[in-house]
Structures are given as structure tokens and as C-alpha cells.
N, C-alpha and C positions, 0 to 999 in steps of 0.2 A: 227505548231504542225503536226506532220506525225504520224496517225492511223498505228501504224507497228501491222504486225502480231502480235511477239513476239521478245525478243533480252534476250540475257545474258547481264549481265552488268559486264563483265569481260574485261576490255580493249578493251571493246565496238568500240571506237572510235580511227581513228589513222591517220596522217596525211601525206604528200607528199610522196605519192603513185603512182610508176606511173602505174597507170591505169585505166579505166572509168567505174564509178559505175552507179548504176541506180540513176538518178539525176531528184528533181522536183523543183519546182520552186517557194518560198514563196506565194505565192501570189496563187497559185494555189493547195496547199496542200490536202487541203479538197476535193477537186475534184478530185485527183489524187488517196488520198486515199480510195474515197468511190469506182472508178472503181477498186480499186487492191484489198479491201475485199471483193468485190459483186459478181455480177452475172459474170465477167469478169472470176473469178474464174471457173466456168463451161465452160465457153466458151474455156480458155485455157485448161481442164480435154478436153473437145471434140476434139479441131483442134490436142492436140499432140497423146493423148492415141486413138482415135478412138470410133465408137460405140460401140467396146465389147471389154471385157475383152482377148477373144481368140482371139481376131487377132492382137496385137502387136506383141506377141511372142520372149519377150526377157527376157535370161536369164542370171543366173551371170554371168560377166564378157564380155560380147559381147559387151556392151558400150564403155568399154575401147578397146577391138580390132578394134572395128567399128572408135575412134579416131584416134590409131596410124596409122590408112591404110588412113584415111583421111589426116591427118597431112603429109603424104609422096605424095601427091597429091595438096594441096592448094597451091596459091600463096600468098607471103608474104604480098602485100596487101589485101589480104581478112582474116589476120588472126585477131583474138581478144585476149585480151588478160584478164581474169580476173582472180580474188582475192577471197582467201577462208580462213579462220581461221583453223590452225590444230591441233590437240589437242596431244601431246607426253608425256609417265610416264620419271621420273623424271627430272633433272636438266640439263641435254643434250641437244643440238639442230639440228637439220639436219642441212646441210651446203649444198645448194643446188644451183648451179651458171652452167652459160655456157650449159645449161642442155633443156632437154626438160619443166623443171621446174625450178624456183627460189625460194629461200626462205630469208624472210630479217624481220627486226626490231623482233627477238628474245625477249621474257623476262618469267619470272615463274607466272605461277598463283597462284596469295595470300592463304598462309596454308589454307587448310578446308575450301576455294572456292566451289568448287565442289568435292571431292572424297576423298578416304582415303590415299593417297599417293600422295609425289610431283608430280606437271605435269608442262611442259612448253607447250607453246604457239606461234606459227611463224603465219606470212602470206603466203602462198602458192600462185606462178603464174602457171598457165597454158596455153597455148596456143591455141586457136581453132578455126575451121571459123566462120566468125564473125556473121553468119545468126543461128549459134548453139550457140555463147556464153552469148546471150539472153535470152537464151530458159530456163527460170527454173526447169522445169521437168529434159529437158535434162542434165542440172548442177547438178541435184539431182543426178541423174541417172549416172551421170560419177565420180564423187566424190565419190558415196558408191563405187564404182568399186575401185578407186584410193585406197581408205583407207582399201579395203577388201586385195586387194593385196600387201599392205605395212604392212600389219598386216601380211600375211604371210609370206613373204619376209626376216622382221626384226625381226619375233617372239615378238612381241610387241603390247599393247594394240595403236591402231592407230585411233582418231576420226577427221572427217572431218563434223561439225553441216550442217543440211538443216540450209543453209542462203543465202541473197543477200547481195550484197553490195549497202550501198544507199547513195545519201550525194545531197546536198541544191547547185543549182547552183550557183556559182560564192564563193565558201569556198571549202579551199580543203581536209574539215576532211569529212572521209569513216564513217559511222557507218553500223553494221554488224546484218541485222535483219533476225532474226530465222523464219522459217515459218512453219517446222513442225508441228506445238501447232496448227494449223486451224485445222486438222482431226476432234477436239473436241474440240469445244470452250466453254462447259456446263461445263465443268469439271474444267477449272480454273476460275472461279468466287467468287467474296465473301462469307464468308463462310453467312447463314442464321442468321437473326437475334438469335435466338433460334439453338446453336449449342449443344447443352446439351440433352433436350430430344431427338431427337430419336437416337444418341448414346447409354445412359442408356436404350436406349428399345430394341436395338438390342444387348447391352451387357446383359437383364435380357431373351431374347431368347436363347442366347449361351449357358446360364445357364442351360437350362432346352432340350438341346439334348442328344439322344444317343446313344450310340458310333457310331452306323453306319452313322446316319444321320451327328453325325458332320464330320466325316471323310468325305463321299462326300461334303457337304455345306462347308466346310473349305478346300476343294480342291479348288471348284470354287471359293471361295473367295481370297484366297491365288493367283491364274492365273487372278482375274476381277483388285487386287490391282499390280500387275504384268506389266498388259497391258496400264495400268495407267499410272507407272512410265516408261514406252519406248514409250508408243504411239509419241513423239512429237522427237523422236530419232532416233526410228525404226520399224517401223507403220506394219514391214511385221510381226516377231516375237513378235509384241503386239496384232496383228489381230490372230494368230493362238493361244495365251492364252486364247483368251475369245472364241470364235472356243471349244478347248479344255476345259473351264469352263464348257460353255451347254452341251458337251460331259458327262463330268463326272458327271452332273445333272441327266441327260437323260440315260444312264446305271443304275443309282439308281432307278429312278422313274419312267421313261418311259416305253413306252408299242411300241413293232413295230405294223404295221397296218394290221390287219387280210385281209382285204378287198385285192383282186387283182389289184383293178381298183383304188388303193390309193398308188401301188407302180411305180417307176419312170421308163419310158420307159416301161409300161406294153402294151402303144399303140402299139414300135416296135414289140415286141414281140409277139402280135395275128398278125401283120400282118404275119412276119417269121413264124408261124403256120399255114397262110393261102395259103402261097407262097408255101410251101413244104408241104404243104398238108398230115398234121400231123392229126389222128386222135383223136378223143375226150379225149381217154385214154391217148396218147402219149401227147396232149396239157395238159393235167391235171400234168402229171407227171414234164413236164417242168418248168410248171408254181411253184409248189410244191420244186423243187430244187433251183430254182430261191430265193424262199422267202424263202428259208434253208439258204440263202450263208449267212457268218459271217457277212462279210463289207458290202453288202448289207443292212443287218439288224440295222446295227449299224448306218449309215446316216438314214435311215429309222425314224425307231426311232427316232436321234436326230431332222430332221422336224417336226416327228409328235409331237414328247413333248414341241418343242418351241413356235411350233404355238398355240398350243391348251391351253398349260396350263397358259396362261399369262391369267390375270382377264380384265375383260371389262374394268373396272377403268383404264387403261395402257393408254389406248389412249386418255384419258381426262386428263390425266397429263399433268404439265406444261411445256415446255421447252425454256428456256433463256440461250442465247450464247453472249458471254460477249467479248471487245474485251478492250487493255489497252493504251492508245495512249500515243506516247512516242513523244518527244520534243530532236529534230536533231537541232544541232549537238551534242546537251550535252548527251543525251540516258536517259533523266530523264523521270521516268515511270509519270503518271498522274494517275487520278481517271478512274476506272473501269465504261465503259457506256455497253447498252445493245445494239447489233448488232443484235438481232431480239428477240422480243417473240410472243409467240404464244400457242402451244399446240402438242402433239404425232400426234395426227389424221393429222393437216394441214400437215404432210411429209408422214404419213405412215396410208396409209387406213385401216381402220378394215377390211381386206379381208385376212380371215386366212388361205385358200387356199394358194393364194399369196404368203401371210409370207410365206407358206412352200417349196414356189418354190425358194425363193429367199435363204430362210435359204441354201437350196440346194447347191446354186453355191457359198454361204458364206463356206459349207463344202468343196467343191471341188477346190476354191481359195487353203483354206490353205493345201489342198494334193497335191495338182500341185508344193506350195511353200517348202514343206516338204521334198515331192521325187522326185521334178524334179528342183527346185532352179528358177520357174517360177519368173519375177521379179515384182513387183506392188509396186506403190510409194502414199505418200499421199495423190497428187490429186484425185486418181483413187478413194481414200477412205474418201472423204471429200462430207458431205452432204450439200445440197443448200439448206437453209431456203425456203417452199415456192412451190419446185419442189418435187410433189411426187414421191415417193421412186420405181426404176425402176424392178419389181418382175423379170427379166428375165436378171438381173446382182448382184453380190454379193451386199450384204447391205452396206452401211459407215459402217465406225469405231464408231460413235456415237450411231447410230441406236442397233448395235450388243451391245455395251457395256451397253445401256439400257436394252436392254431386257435380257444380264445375272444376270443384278443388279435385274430386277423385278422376276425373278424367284428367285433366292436367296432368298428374300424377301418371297416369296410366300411359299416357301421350310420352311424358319425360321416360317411363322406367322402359318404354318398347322402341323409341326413336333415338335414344342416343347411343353414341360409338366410341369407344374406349375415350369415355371425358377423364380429365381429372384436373387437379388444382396445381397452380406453382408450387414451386417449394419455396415459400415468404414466408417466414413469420415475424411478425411485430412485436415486438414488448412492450408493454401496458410501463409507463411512467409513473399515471397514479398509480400510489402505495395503500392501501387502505389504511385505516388507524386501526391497532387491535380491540378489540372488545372487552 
């Protein structure tokens, strides 16, 4: 049994292929998978991404230029060659041969699979050296390129899933396992024993807001259920809804920081007061225009109200990351185990400072990805069980999407006014069969 990330179970599995997937070895399964969801994880976020965010510096589309100028340079012994499942709207196939790409074993994906309209299904080859066609990231990273410009190319919805290929030495079926779904592994777990109450308790809040309040709380809600359904898709425009959730939280409720010494870069700015030898009046006036500017005010703000308004109780919460081990070759899911628990505090220190440094470069992530098409993949955004949370780089995807859930919360249980529910109840038709 191979602990996969995740996998679709759409034609999962395919067989004489020529090309070489990631391969383990029965006998060694376990071990193989406990290095591919652990701490191996960090290690590959470090050796490909770097220590910071700002210094890879790529953006759309540079992956793919940076391959073809390679690929006009490799020798044909150091090429690799691997396999990607492609996702096309309806009953059409690419026909792709003699090419810088190939495409083969065509077939449609079963009605109401996944979406509202036919789609078919190919295997994609690619070409590349073989010391890059390993590299996961890097597969990530040239695939969203691949599919971003065959989308605009064909005028077509064009999906290429974050996956590897992996298959059991010595069998020659491929199965195609998903890894995007690690950004957040809390969020696909079984539902609670008890899924009933606190739904009915967040539907008798709803009840009891007004206008204003639910118009913001149902904004944020609306962008936290958003980032949800793409995070394990498209982690950059799932990271900038909840971004934008605290945003529209923090305009309603929030307060920007009267204090000078609570604004960011207030340190550059006495010194440039000291350097140019700016007098008391003239440093007053600066400082005063500075904490006038709109966007200024507005990330402002948004640190100070995330930090601050989350309740003490946040960091004694539980947190359980679940992972679903799947059994190669056949791609049959198994029982859901816990790949860590523990609590908020063990990642993320009660240091609300901190939080507002980090919330910081969680805003500035997604302005860089907005107006400038900065790139970031889900390792960059996958938390480590275990490793406190780095205040001097953007937060995970986990971390950020807890904390819009726990304001939400905080928003619902302080703004509403005696809600409650009709008095309806429905009766369930189906009858179960007994056991």
C-alpha cells in the first residue's frame, strides 16, 4: 500500500507506457512513503524554492521559455521523458505526434465525473533533462505554463492536475497521484462525529445578522468556501481569496494603527528624516502623509485586525491532518489515518506581533501575484507539522485559511442578534437498508 498524497480516480491507472514513473518497491512502500509525506517535503520547499520568497523571481510563463531554450541545447541522452494527464472540454482529442509533445490512449471522462460539460482525457509526453524531469516543483511549475498557454492558444478550457506518475517496480501500470491536496490536509478529513450541531449553530447566526454585517461575513465566507474548492488546483488564486476574505473582514471591522511605531517601515523612514536632516515640523508632516496613504492604510489595517482580533482560545485548538493511503496498482482509496495531530500553538506561536509581520508578506504575496503574475506553487505554501511558522515569510495556505475561518466565527458569535431557525422539519424518505 503507497500513502499517495491524493489521486482522482478517473482512469487512474494506464498501462504500457513508454515512459518512467516514479517507482517503489513492495516491500519497501512504507518507507518510501513516510519520506515522500514528511519532513522530505521541506526539504525539497528548501533545496528548489530557496530561503525566500523574493529570490526565485519567476514569473508566468518563464518556465516554459527557460525549457524551450534548454531543450535547443540538451543532448539526446540526457533527455527525460515524462507523463501528465490532460484535461480537454468535450469529445475531441488533441492529436499530438512527431512533436515537441505526444499524446496517446485518448478516451472521455464518465458523464458528471467532474464538471458540467463533456471532457476527454489524453496522456501528455514531454521532453526534458533529465536532472529537471524529476524535480516536482519544476513539473508543476512547467505544466501550469504548458496549460496556461494552451488555453490561450486554443481558446479552450485546458487542465493539466499537479500529479506524478508512480507505479510498483517490476508491473507496468502508471497510476497518477495528485499532490496538490498537501497545501491542506485538515480540510479533507472525515466529517466529525457530530456534523449537525454546529452547522444548525452557524445557520441560527446567519439568522440573526444585519445587512451590513452579513454583506461583509458572507463576502468572506463566500472567498474562505472559494479557496477551498481550488486550493488543491490552484493554490495561487486560492491563497489570494482568503487574502482578500481578511481583507473585506478588516474594512468592516478594523481600525488602522494610530501609533507611528506600529506602521511598517516607520524604522526606514526616521532614518531618511535623519539622513536629510528634515526638521521636527517637516518629520511630523511626513510621517502624517505617510499614515494618510489609502494602500498604506489598508494592509495596515488588514495586520492589525488579524492579529489582534483572533481570541486566545485559537491557539489551543486542535489541529489534525489526515492523509488517505491508496493501494497501487488498483488506485483503491483505504481508510483515512492521522498524519499528525497536535494543536495551533505547536506551528504557530501566540506572538501577535509576529502574526502581523507575517500576515504582511501574506498581503504582499498576493499583490505581487495580482499585478505582477509573481509565480508560487504549493510547496512554497504547505505547512510542516512540527516547524514553527516562519514570521519573516508568507503564512501556509493552512495557517491563513484558519485564521479567516476563526474571525468569521468571531464576526458571527459578536454581531448577531437573537438569530434562530424556523420551526421546519423535513423527513428523510430514504430508509436505509439494515445491516
Amino acid at each position: 500500500m503507497l500513502h499517495a498524497f491524493a489521486a482522482e480516480c478517473c482512469d487512474l491507472s494506464v498501462s504500457g507506457w513508454n515512459a518512467t514513473p516514479i517507482t517503489f518497491d513492495l516491500a519497501e512502500e512504507q518507507a518510501v512513503a513516510t519520506r515522500f509525506l514528511g519532513q522530505s517535503f521541506l526539504r525539497m520547499k528548501r533545496s528548489f524554492y530557496g530561503p525566500s520568497f523574493k529570490n526565485h523571481g519567476e514569473y508566468a510563463m518563464e518556465s516554459l521559455a527557460a525549457w524551450l531554450r534548454r531543450l535547443g541545447r540538451v543532448e539526446p541522452n540526457e533527455i527525460g521523458r515524462t507523463i501528465v494527464r490532460i484535461f480537454l472540454p468535450g469529445h475531441t482529442f488533441m492529436n499530438y505526434d512527431h512533436w515537441l509533445m505526444t499524446t496517446e490512449q485518448p478516451t472521455s471522462v464518465p458523464s458528471g465525473f467532474r464538471g458540467s460539460y463533456p471532457e476527454s482525457i489524453s496522456l501528455l509526453a514531454y521532453p526534458d533533462d533529465a536532472c529537471y524531469s524529476r524535480n516536482a516543483p519544476h513539473h508543476h511549475r512547467l505544466t501550469t505554463d504548458i496549460a496556461a498557454v494552451m488555453s490561450i492558444a486554443l481558446e479552450r478550457r485546458v487542465e493539466i492536475p499537479y500529479e506524478v506518475a508512480a507505479g510498483i517496480n517490476g508491473q507496468g501500470t502508471v497510476t497518477f497521484l495528485q499532490i496538490g491536496g498537501t497545501t491542506d490536509r485538515t480540510v479533507t478529513g472525515p466529517l466529525p462525529w457530530d456534523s449537525l450541531s454546529p452547522v444548525a449553530e452557524v445557520f441560527r447566526q446567519v439568522s440573526g445578522l444585519g445587512e451590513n454585517d452579513l454583506a461583509a461575513i458572507g463576502a468572506a465566507t463566500s472567498m474562505f468556501h472559494g479557496a477551498l474548492l481550488l486550493h488543491d488546483k490552484d493554490v495561487r488564486s486560492a491563497y489570494t481569496l482568503l487574502v482578500a476574505g481578511i481583507e473585506a473582514l478588516s474594512r468592516q471591522y478594523g481600525q488602522p494603527p494610530t501609533s507611528w511605531s506600529a506602521w511598517e517601515s516607520h524604522d526606514e523612514w526616521d532614518k531618511f528624516v535623519v539622513e536629510n536632516d528634515l526638521s521636527a515640523v517637516q518629520a511630523k508632516k511626513l510621517r502624517e502623509r505617510l499614515m494618510a496613504n489609502r494602500q498604506l492604510r489598508i494592509k495596515a489595517t488588514f495586520k492589525s485586525y488579524a492579529s489582534l482580533r483572533l481570541r486566545a482560545a485559537f491557539w489551543d485548538q486542535p489541529w489534525v491532518e489526515w492523509i488517505y493511503p491508496m493501494h497501487l496498482p488498483q488506485g483503491n482509496w483505504d481508510a483515512p489515518r492521522t498524519l499528525h495531530e497536535g494543536w495551533v500553538r505547536d506551528f504557530l506561536p501566540a506572538d501577535r506581533m509576529a502574526l502581523g509581520r507575517a500576515l504582511g508578506f501574506s498581503y504582499d504575496l498576493r499583490s505581487r501575484y495580482v499585478h505582477e503574475g509573481t509565480w508560487f506553487g504549493p510547496l512554497e505554501l504547505t505547512l510542516n507539522p512540527g516547524v514553527p511558522v516562519d514570521a519573516s515569510r508568507p503564512l501556509p495556505f493552512a495557517v491563513l485559511r484558519a485564521i479567516l475561518r476563526e474571525l468569521i466565527l468571531v464576526e458571527l458569535t459578536d454581531r448577531t442578534r437573537d438569530g434562530s431557525l424556523p420551526d421546519v422539519q423535513l423527513v428523510r424518505e430514504w430508509v436505509p437498508s439494515p445491516s
